[in-house]
Each structure stands twice: as structure tokens, then as C-alpha cells.
C-alpha positions as CSV (number, residue, x, y, z in Angstrom):
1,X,147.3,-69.7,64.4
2,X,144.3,-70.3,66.7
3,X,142.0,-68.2,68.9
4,X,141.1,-69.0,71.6
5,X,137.6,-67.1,72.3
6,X,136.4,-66.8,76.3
7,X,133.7,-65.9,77.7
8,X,133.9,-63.2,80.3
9,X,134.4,-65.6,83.4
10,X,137.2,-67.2,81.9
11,X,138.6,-64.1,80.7
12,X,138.5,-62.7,84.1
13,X,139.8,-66.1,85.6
14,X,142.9,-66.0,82.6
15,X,143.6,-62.0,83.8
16,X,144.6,-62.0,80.5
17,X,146.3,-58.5,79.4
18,X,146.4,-59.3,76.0
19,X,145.1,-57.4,72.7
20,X,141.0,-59.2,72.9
21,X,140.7,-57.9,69.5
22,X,142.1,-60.7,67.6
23,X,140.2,-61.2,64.1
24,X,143.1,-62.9,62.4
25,X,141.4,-66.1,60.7
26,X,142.0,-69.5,62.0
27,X,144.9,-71.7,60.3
28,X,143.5,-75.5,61.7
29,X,141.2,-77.4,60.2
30,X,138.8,-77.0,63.5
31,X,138.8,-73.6,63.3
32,X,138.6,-71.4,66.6
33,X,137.7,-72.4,70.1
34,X,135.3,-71.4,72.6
35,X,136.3,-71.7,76.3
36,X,134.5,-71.1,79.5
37,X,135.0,-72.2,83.2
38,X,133.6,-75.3,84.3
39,X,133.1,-76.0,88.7
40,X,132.5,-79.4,89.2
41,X,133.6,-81.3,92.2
42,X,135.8,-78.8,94.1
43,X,137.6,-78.9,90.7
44,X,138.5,-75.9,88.1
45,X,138.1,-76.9,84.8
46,X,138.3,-75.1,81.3
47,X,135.7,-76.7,78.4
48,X,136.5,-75.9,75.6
49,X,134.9,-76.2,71.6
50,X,136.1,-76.6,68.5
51,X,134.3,-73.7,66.4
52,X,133.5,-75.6,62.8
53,X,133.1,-79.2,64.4
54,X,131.7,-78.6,68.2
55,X,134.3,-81.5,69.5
56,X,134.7,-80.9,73.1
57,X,137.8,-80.6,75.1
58,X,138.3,-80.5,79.0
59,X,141.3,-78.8,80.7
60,X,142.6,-78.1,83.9
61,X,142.5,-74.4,85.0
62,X,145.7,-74.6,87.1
63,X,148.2,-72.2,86.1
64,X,147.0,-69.0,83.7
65,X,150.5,-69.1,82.2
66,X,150.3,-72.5,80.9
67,X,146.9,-72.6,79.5
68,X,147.9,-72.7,76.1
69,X,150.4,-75.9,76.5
70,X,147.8,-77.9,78.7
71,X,144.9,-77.2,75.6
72,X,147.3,-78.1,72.9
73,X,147.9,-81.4,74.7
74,X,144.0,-81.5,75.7
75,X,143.4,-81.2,71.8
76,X,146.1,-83.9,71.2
77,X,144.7,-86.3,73.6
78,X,141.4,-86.1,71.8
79,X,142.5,-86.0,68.4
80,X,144.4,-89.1,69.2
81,X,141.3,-91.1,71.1
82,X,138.4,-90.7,68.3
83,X,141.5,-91.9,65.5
84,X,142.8,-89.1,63.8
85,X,145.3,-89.7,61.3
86,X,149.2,-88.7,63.0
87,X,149.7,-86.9,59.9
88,X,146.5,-84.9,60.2
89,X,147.3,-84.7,64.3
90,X,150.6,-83.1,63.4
91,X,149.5,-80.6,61.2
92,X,146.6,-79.3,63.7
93,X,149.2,-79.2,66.4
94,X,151.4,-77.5,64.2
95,X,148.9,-74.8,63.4
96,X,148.2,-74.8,67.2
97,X,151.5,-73.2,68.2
98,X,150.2,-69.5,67.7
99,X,147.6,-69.6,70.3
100,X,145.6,-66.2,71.1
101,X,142.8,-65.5,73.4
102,X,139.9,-63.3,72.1
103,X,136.7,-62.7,73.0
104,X,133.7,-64.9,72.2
105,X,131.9,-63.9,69.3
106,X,129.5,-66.4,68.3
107,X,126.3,-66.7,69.9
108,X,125.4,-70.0,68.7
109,X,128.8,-71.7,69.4
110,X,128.4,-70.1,73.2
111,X,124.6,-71.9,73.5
112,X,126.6,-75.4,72.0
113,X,129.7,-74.6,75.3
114,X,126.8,-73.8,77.9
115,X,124.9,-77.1,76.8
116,X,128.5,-79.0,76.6
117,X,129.1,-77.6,80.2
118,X,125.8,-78.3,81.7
119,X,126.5,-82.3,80.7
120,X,130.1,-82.4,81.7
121,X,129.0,-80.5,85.0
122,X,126.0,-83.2,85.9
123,X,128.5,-86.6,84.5
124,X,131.6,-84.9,87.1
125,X,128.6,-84.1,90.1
126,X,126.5,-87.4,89.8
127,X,129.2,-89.9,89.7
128,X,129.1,-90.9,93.3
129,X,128.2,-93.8,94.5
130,X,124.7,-94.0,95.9
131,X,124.1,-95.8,99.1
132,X,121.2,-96.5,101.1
């Protein structure tokens, strides 16, 4: 089991009607997650991080519905890049079947998000090509 914990834009943006109460203790290895919604380049995007290790991960905020599927596999992609074991992959994924959206709660982890956010934001927005 996993909580996902959003800020109030992304909680808005989710229209979740779910029980935000959640205090059931994480079962993965990383712990919770903070989300929040990300703009950048005519594009909606979820960022989300880990609560115990502050790894970033970036979603698409398509469908409401199948937030939960597109961060598992967000989470996978990750796991999989920086070299995770598969069996250690496997178990997190496993534990990430129970996904529930909460309410952020830590103040620290939210300054970590806005400061994740803030980078992703200017590496999407400055990436043009400049001409003269």
C-alpha cells in the first residue's frame, strides 16, 4: 500500500471523492509520494516524490481515472533506468498495487516537490532552440 499525498491543485485537478484521510503506513521501500501539477509547454504534467528518498517521477495528467496505472509504470520506468535490482523492482511494484490519494502532510517534502518542479518546469520551457 502507497499514498499518494497532493497538494491542493492536484487534488482539485484529480476531483478526487475519495476518503483524504488516509494514515495507513506505507508498505514500499520508498515510502509515500508527494504529487503536484506541473504546466510546462502547453503540457499537463504530475511530478511526483518519493517520501524517504526524494527520487523524482514525471507523469502525464491525462485521464483522472488512470492516474494510478500511468505512476506505477512512471515508478517502474525509473526504478528500471538508475539499475534497480528486478527482484527489488517487483516487490515495490507489488506493494504499489494499493494506491490511495491523501493529502500532503509534510512540509519539508512539499519545499523538495516545489524546488523539483521549479527545475523540471525551466529544463521543459528552455529547451528551444535559440536563434538569432
Amino acid at each position: 500500500m502507497v499514498t499518494v499525498r497532493c497538494t491542493q491543485k492536484l487534488l482539485k485537478y484529480l476531483r478526487t471523492g475519495t476518503d483524504l484521510r488516509h494514515t495507513d503506513l506505507p508498505t514500499t521501500r520508498l515510502g509515500d509520494w508527494y504529487a503536484n501539477l506541473l504546466f510546462a509547454r502547453h503540457q499537463r504534467l504530475i511530478i511526483c516524490v518519493s517520501e524517504r528518498s526524494l527520487l523524482p517521477v514525471i507523469v502525464a495528467a491525462k485521464d483522472s481515472s488512470s492516474f494510478s496505472s500511468r505512476f506505477r509504470e512512471g515508478v517502474r520506468s525509473v526504478l528500471w533506468t538508475i539499475g534497480v535490482s528486478t527482484d527489488a523492482l517487483n516487490h515495490e511494484l507489488q506493494e504499489m498495487v494499493d494506491v490511495s490519494i491523501g493529502r500532503a502532510a509534510t512540509r519539508s517534502v512539499l519545499g523538495s516537490l516545489n524546488e523539483l518542479a521549479l527545475g523540471a518546469h525551466y529544463a521543459f520551457c528552455s529547451s528551444r532552440k535559440w536563434t538569432s
